[in-house]
N, C-alpha and C positions, 0 to 999 in steps of 0.2 A: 781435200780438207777432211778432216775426222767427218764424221755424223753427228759426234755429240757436238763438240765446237761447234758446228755450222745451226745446231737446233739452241744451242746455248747464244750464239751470237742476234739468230732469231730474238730469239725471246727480248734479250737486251735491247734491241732496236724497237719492237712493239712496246717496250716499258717506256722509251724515251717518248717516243711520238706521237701516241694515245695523250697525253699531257699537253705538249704543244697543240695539238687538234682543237683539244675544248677551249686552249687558251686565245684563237683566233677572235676574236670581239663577235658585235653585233654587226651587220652592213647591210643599210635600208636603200634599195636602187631609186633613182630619180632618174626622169628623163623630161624636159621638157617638150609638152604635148606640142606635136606637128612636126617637131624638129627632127632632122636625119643624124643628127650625132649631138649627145651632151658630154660635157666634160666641167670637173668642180674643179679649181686651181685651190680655192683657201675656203677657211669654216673660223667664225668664230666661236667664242666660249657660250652666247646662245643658242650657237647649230644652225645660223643663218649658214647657208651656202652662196658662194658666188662662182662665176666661172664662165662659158661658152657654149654657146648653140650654132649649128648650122640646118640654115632655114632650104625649104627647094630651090631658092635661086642662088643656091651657095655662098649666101652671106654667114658669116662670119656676127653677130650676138652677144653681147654681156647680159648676162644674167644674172640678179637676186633670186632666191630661194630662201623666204621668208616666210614660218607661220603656216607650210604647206601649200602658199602663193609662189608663183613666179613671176618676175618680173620684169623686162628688157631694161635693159639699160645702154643703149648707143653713144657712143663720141660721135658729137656731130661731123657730118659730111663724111665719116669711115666706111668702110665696107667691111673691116675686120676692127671688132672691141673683144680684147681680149681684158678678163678682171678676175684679180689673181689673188687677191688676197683683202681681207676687212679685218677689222678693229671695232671693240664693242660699244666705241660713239659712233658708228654707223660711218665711218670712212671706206672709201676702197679704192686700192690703188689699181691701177689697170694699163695697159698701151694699145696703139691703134696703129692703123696704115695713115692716121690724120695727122699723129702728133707721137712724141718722141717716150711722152709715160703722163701720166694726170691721176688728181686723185678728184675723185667724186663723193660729196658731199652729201648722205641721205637728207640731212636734217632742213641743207637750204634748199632744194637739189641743185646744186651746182659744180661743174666742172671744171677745175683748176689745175691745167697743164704746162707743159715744161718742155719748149719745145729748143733741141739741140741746135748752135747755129754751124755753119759750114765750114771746113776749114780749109 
């Protein structure tokens, strides 16, 4: 290839990508203290986070991320709660190894699930 092309095609790929760089947002890391691995699924329009932790004994965790709190959140009798997504009246829907999907209720706290039958 030429030298000028190859310096000329430079330059045009530094003009693009310098742009994109700065336009990558802000990203604040969390991790839930103790835990061997976090993961967020869903955020609402407050910046509540929800999502999973794994604890030392490889349980599997639902977790709030509220306010710079964290807070478990289990489906009874699960060993995996996976919570994947909220809504800004404090709903989150989630699934387990217990149950087929549920939605969890900050406001009563209560869990109201949905469980598939066999066929």
């Amino acid at each position: 290839m030429n030298p000028h092309k190859t310096i000329l095609l430079a330059v045009v790929l530094l003009a693009i990508t310098v742009p994109l760089a700065r336009a990558q947002g802000t990203y604040t890391p969390f991790d839930v203290p103790g835990a061997i691995t976090t993961e967020g699924f869903g955020i609402n329009t407050a910046g509540d986070i929800v999502g999973r932790y794994v604890d030392n004994n490889s349980i599997f965790h639902g977790f709030l991320l509220s306010g710079g709190t964290y807070t478990t959140i289990d489906y009874p009798g699960a060993t995996v709660t996976d919570l994947l997504g909220m809504n800004d009246l404090g709903q989150i829907v989630g699934g387990s190894n217990a149950s087929d999907g549920f939605l969890y209720d900050l406001a009563t706290p209560n869990f109201h699930y949905h469980q598939l039958s066999s066929c």
